[in-house]
C-alpha positions as CSV (number, residue, x, y, z in Angstrom):
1,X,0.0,0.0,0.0
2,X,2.9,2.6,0.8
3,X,4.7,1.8,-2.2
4,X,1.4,2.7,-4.3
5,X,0.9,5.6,-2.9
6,X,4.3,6.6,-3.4
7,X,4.1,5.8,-7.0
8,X,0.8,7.5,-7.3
9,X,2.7,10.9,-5.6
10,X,5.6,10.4,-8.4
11,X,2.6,9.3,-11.4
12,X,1.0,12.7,-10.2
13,X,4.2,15.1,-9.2
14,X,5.2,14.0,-13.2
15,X,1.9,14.9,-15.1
16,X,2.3,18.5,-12.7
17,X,5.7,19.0,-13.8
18,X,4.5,18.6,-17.7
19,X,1.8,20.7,-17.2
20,X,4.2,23.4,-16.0
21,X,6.4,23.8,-19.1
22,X,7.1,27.0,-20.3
23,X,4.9,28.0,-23.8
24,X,6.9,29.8,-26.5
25,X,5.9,32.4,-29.9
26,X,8.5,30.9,-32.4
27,X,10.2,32.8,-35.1
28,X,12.2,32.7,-37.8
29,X,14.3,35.3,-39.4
30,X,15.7,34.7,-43.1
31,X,18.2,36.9,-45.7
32,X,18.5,35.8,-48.7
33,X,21.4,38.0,-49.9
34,X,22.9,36.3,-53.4
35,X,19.4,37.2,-55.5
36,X,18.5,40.9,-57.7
37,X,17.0,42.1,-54.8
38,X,17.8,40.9,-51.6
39,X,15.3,40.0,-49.4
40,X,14.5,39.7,-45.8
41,X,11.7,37.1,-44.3
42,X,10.0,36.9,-40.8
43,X,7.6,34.3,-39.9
44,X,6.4,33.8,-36.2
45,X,4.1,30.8,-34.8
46,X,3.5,29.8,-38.4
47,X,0.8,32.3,-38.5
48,X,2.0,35.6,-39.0
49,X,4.5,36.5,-42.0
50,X,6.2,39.6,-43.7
51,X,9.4,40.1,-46.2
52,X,10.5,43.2,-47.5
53,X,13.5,44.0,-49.8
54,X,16.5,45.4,-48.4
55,X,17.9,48.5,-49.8
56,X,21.1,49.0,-51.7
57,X,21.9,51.8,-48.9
58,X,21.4,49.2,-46.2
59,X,24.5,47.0,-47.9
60,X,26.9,50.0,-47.1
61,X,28.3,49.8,-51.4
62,X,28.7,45.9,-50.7
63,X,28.1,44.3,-54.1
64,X,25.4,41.3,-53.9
65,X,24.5,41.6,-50.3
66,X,27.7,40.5,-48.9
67,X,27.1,42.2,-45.8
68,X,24.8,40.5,-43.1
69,X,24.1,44.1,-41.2
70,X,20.2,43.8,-42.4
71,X,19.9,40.5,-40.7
72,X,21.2,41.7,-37.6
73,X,19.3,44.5,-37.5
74,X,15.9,42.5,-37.9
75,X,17.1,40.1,-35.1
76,X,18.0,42.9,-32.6
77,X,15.0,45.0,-33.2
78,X,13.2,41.5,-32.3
79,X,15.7,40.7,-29.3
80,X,14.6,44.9,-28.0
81,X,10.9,43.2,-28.3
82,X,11.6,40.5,-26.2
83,X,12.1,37.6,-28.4
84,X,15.4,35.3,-27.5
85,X,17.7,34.1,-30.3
86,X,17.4,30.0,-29.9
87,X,19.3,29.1,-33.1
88,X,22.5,29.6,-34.4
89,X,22.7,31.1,-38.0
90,X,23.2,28.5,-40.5
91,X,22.8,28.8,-44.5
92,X,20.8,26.7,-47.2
93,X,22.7,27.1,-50.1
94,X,20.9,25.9,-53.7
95,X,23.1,26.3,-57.4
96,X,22.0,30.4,-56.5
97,X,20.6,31.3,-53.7
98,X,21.6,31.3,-50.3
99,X,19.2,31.7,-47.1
100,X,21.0,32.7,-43.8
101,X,18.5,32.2,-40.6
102,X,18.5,33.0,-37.3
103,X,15.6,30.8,-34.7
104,X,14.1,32.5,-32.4
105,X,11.7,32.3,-29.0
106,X,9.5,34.2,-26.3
107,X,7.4,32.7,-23.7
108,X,3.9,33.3,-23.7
């Protein structure tokens, strides 16, 4: 009988502890820099999306999009709105285009 209701206490302590978990918004910020117009992309929870083209001024003269200055930018105006970068950057690359990414969080 103790035994049960010691493994009953755990059972129960468990499906608590689940229940507790922290929610989180996702998001996920993308540059593609190597295409006519480069590009940026912001998704969140799936649900919500938005890209706009990033201008020539923004690339400080670099030819192509070379510089990765309008991806940070996006990131950190989302960090100053309380999201938390989650994933490192990493890049797709196909025969021409490349996307750089960045994951990020913020609890609920």
């Amino acid at each position: 009988m103790k035994t049960t209701i010691i493994a009953l206490l755990i059972v129960l302590g468990s499906i608590a502890g689940l229940k507790a978990q922290d929610k989180y918004d996702l998001a996920v910020v993308g540059y593609f820099y190597d295409t006519p117009k480069n590009q940026i992309f912001v998704s969140i929870n799936g649900e919500k999306s938005m890209q706009y083209d990033v201008e020539r001024e923004e690339l400080q003269g670099k030819i192509w999009g070379v510089s990765m200055n309008p991806l940070l930018k996006q990131v950190n105006k989302l960090q100053n709105e309380g999201w938390e970068v989650v994933g490192g950057m990493g890049a797709s690359g196909l025969p021409s285009v490349s996307l750089f990414f960045y994951s990020l969080r913020k609890k609920r």
